[in-house]
C-alpha positions in Angstrom: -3.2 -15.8 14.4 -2.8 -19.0 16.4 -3.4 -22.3 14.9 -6.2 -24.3 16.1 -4.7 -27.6 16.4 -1.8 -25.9 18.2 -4.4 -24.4 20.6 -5.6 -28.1 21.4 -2.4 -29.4 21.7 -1.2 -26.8 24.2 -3.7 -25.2 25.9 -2.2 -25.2 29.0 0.6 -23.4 27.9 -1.3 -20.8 25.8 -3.7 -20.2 29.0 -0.5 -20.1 30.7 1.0 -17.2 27.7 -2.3 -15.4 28.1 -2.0 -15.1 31.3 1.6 -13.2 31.2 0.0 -11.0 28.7 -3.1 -10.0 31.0 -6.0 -11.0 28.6 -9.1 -10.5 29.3 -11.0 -13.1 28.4 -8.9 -16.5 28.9 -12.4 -18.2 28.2 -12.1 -17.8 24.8 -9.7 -20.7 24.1 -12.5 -22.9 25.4 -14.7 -21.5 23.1 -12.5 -22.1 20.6 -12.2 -25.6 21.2 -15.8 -26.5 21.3 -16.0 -24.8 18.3 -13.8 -26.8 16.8 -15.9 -29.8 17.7 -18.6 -28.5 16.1 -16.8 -27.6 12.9 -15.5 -31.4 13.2 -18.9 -33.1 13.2 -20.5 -31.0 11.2 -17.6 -31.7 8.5 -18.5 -34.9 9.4 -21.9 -35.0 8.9 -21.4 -33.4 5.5 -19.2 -35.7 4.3 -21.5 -38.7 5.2 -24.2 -36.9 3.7 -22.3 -36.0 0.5 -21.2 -39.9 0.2 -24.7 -40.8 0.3 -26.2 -38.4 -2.5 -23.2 -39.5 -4.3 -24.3 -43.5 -4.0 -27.5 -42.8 -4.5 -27.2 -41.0 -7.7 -25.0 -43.8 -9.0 -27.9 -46.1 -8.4 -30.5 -43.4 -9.9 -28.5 -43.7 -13.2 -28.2 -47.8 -13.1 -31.9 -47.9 -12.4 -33.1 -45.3 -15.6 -30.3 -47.7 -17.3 -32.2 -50.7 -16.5 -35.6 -49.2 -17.4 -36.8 -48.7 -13.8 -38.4 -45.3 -14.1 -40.4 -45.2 -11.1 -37.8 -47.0 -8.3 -35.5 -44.1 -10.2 -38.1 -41.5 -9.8 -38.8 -42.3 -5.9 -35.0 -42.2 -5.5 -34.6 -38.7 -6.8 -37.2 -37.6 -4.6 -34.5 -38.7 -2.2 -32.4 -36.8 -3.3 -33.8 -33.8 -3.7 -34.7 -33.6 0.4 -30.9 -34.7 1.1 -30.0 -31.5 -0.7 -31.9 -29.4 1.7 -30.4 -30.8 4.9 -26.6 -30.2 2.9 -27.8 -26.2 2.6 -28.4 -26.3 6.0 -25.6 -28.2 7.3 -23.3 -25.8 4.7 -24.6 -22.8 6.3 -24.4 -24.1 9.4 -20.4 -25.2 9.1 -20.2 -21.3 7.3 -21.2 -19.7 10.2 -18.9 -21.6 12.8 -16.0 -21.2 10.9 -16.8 -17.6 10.8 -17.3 -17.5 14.4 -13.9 -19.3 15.1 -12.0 -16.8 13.1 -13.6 -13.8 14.7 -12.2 -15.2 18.5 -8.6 -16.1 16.8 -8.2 -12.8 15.6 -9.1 -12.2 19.2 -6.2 -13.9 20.8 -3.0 -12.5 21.0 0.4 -14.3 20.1 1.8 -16.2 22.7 4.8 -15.2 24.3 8.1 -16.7 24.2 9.7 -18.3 27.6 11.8 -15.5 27.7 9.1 -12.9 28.2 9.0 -11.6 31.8 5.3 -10.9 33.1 4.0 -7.6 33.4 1.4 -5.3 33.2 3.3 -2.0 31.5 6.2 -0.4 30.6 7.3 -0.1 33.7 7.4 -3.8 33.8 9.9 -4.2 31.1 13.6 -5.8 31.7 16.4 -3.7 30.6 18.4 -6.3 28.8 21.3 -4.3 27.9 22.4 -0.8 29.7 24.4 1.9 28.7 27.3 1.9 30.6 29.3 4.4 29.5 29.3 8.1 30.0 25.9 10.4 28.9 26.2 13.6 27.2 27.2 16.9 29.9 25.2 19.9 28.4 26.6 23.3 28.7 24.6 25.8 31.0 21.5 27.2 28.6 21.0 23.6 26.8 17.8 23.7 25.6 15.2 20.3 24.3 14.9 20.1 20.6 11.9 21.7 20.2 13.6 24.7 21.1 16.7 24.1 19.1 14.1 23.9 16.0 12.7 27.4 16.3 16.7 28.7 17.1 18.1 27.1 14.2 15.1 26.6 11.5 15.5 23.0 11.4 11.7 21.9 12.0 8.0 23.9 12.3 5.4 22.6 14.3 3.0 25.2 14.0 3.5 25.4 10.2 2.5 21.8 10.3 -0.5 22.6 12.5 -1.3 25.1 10.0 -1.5 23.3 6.8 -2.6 19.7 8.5 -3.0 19.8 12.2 -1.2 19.0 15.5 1.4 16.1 15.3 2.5 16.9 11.7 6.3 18.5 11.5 7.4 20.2 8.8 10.8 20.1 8.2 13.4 22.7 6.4 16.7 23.6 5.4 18.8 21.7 7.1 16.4 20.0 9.2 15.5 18.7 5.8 18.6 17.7 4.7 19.1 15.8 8.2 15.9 14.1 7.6 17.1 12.6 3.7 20.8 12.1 5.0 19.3 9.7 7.8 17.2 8.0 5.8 20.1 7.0 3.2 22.5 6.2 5.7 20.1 3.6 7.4 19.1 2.1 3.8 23.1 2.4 2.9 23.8 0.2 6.2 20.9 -2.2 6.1 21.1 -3.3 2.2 25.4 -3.3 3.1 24.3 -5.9 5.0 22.5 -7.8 2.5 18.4 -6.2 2.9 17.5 -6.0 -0.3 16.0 -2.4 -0.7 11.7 -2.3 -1.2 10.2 0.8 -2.1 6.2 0.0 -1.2 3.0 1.7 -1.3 1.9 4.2 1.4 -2.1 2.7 1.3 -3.0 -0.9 1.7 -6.2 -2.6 1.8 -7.7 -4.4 4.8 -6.9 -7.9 3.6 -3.2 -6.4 3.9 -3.3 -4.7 7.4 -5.1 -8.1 8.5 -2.5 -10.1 8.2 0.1 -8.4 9.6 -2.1 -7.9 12.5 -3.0 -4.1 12.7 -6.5 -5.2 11.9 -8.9 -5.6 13.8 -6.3 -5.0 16.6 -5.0 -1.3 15.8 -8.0 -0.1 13.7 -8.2 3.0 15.6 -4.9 3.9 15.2 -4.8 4.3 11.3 -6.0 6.6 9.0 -8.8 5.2 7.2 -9.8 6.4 3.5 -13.1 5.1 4.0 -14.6 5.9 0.8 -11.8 3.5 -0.9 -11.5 1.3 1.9 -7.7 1.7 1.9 -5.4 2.7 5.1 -2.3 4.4 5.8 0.3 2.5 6.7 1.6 3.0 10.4 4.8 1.1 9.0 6.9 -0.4 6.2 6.2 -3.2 7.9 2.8 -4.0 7.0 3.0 -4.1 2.8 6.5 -5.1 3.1 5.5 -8.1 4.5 2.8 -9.0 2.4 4.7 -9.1 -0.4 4.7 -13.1 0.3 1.1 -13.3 1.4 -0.4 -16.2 0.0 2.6 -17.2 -1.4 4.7 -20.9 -0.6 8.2 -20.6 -1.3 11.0 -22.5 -2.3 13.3 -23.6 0.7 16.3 -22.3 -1.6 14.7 -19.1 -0.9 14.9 -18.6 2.7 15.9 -16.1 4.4 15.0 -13.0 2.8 15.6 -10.3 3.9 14.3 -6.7 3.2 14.1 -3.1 4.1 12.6 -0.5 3.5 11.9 3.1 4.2 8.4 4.7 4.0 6.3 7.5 5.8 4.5 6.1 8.8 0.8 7.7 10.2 -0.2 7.1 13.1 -3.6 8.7 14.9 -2.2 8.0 18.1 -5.3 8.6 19.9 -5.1 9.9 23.3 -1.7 11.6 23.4 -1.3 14.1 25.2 1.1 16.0 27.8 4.4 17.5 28.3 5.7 13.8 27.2 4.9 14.2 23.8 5.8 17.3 23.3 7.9 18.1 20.3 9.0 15.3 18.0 8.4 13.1 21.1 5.4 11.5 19.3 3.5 12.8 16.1 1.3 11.6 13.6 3.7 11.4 10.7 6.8 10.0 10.5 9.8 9.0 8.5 11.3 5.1 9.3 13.5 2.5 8.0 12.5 -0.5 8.3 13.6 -4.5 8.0 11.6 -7.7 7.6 12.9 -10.9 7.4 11.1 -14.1 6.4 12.8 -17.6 8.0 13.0 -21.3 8.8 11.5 -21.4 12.6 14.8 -23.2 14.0 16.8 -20.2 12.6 14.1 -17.2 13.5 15.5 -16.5 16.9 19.4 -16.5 15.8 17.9 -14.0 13.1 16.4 -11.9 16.3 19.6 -11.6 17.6 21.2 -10.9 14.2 18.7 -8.0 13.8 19.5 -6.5 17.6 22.7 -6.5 17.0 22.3 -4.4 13.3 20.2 -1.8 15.2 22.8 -1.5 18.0 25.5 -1.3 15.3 23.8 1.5 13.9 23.0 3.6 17.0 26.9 3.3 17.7 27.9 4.9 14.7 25.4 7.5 15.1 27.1 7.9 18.8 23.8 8.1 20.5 23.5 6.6 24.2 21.1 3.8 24.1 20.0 0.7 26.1 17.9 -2.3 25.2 14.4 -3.5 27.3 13.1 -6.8 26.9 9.1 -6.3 26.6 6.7 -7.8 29.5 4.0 -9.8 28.1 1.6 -7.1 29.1 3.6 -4.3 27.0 4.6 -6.2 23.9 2.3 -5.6 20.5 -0.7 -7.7 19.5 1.3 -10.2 17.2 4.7 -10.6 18.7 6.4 -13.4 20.6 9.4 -11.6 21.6 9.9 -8.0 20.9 13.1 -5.9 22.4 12.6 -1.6 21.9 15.4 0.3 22.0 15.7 3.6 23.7 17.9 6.7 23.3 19.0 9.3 26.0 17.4 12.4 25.3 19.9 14.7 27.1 18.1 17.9 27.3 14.7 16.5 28.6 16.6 13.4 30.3 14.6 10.8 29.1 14.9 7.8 27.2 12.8 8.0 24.0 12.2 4.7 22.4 13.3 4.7 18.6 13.3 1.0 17.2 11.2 -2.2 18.3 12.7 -5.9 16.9 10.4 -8.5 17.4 9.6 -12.0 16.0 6.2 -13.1 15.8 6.8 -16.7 14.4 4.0 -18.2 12.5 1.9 -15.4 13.9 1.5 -13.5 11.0 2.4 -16.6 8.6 -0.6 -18.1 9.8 -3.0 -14.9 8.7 -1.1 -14.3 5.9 -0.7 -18.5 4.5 2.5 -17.4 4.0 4.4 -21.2 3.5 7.5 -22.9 2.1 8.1 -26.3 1.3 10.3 -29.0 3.5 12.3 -31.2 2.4 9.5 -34.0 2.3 7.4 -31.3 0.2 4.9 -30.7 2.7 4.0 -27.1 3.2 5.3 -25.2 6.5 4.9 -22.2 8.1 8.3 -19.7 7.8 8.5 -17.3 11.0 8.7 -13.2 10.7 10.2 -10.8 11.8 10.4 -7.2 11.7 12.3 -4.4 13.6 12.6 -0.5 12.7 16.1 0.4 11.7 15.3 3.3 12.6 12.1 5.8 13.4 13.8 9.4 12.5 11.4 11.5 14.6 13.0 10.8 17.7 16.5 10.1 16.6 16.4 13.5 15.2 15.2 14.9 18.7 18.1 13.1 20.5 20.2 14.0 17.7 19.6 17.5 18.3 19.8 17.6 21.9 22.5 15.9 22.5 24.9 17.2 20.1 24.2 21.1 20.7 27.3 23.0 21.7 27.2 27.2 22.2 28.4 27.4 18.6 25.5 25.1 17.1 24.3 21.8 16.4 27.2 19.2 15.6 26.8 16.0 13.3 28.0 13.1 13.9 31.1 11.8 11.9 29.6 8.8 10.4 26.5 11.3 9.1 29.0 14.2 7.4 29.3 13.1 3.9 25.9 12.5 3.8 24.9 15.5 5.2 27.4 17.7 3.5 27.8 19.6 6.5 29.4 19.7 10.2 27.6 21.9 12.2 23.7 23.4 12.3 24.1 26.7 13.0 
């Protein structure tokens, strides 16, 4: 959520952010302002109002000291219609700040300079291409979902059976893939110093608010209504509250933390030959990382993270290239966000498989997640978050590109975790 006083102080440029972005309803900031103003004199009035109950109660109590009951008396009659006017003018302050924090949740972060403007994905910059040789498939290749049924790795009409569409089962060595993935991300991200968080699968709204998937992406989780909990969509979202509401020592920063979790996702309106497969589902496995840092070292940190996520895409030997997101593509909350993309070699297609973004006192901001600087006034930290990485269509691209007449070949760096060379 964007600060108000930051709003004032550069409204031209957040118009100007908004505007890359596409939204809607630019006239919102306005509103925002005014409201403000309001907020401000009616603080003011309150305060004036609150000073003067406060005098004249002193001089109530002189007065009964002194003997004068009815002077006294007449005073507290004074009083008593001053407290009316504060209900009103305490409801009345209630209900603007309530209206101002229903339009900031509205707004969206504003991008960094570096985001190019655009409506889509199609607008998006590639910032880094592959340029080294693709996979060459044999004659008879076939897309992963057909590799599956071949060689028992995943079942999509199991899943359909015992949940619905979009939820794969996975076995034997499908299985086995899936867990030897998910250690050898954790192994690589806490290698490099992540410490390791192992967080719950439901969070409350307070928790999805602040990272931003409420009330932006309501419709895309599962809600247990009758608790009033939701599935997480990522590790993201309890990972990072952790430090909700919590100001931290300087000496602490930067942290740094992974962790892997299930993700659900309703993706409502998916449909066609595009999503076929493990191209997009409902549930999913993914490693992810969060960091939590001073804002002068946040976008060094970006570039840290890109780097780790490219790192471990090489080692998996996958082709991959990196898009910078348009302002009209990039999530709610971020400032800069770069996805990464894998060549599927059977359906030649590039399937996206992590997103690293910073959303600098975005989410701090929701979450009043502060530290202390070194005059020991509180500050915002910056986050950061980026999936390292989404298995569902790693393991497509996995599959696809690695198939040989003989079977399904694992990649080197995957072997000992796997126990195995080959699916076949």
């Amino acid at each position: 959520m964007l600060q108000v006083a930051y709003i004032r102080e550069n409204k031209d440029a957040v118009l100007e952010g908004l505007k890359k972005r596409f939204f809607p309803n630019p006239e919102v900031i306005d509103e925002i302002i005014a409201l403000d103003d309001e907020r401000k004199s009616t603080q003011g009035a309150l305060d004036d109002l609150r000073a003067e109950s406060n005098r004249v109660s002193k001089e109530i109590g002189q007065l009964f000291r002194e003997g004068k009951r009815a002077e006294a008396d007449a005073l507290k009659d004074q009083i008593s219609g001053s407290k009316d006017e504060t209900k009103r003018l305490e409801d009345a302050f209630n209900a603007i700040e309530a209206k101002m924090e229903e339009l900031l949740l509205s707004v969206p972060n504003i991008p960094h300079s570096s985001v190019p403007a655009g409506k889509n994905e199609a607008d998006n910059e590639v910032f880094q291409a592959w340029d080294k040789p693709m996979p060459q498939l044999f004659d008879g290749a076939q897309p992963h979902w057909e590799l599956a049924s071949k060689y028992n790795i995943f079942d999509l009409e199991l899943g359909t059976k015992i949940t619905g569409a979009g939820f794969p089962l996975y076995r034997g060595k499908g299985a086995k893939l899936q867990r030897s993935l998910i250690q050898f991300f954790l192994d690589i991200n806490t290698d490099a110093g992540y410490e390791e968080i192992m967080p719950p699968l439901l969070v409350n709204a307070d928790t999805a608010r602040a990272t931003g998937q409420l009330p932006d992406k309501e419709g895309q989780m599962y809600h247990c209504e009758r608790d009033e909990l939701y599935l997480i969509p990522t590790a993201e979202v309890p990972v990072t509250n952790i430090y909700r509401d919590v100001i931290l020592d300087p000496s602490e920063l930067p942290i740094k933390l992974t962790g892997y979790t299930p993700c659900f996702r309703r993706e409502a309106g998916s449909y066609g030959a595009h999503v076929r497969g493990l191209n997009r589902v409902h549930q999913f496995d993914k490693v992810e990382i969060v960091r939590f840092e001073f804002p002068e070292n946040s976008y060094k940190a970006l570039e840290e993270m890109v780097a780790h996520v490219s790192g471990i895409l090489d080692k998996l030997e996958l082709p991959y290239r990196i898009l910078r997101l348009c302002g009209g593509d990039m999530g709610f909350t971020s400032a800069l966000t770069f996805d990464f993309e894998v060549w599927s070699a059977a359906q030649e297609r590039w399937l996206e498989v992590s997103s690293v973004s910073n959303f600098e006192t975005f989410q701090s901001h929701r979450m009043k997640l502060r530290y202390r600087d070194e005059n020991k006034k509180t500050q915002l930290a910056h986050t950061l978050n980026g999936s390292a990485l989404a298995l569902a269509r790693i393991v497509a691209a996995l599959l696809e590109n690695n198939q040989t007449p003989e079977g399904i070949k694992i990649p080197a760096a995957l072997q000992r975790y796997t126990g195995f060379d080959l699916i076949s």
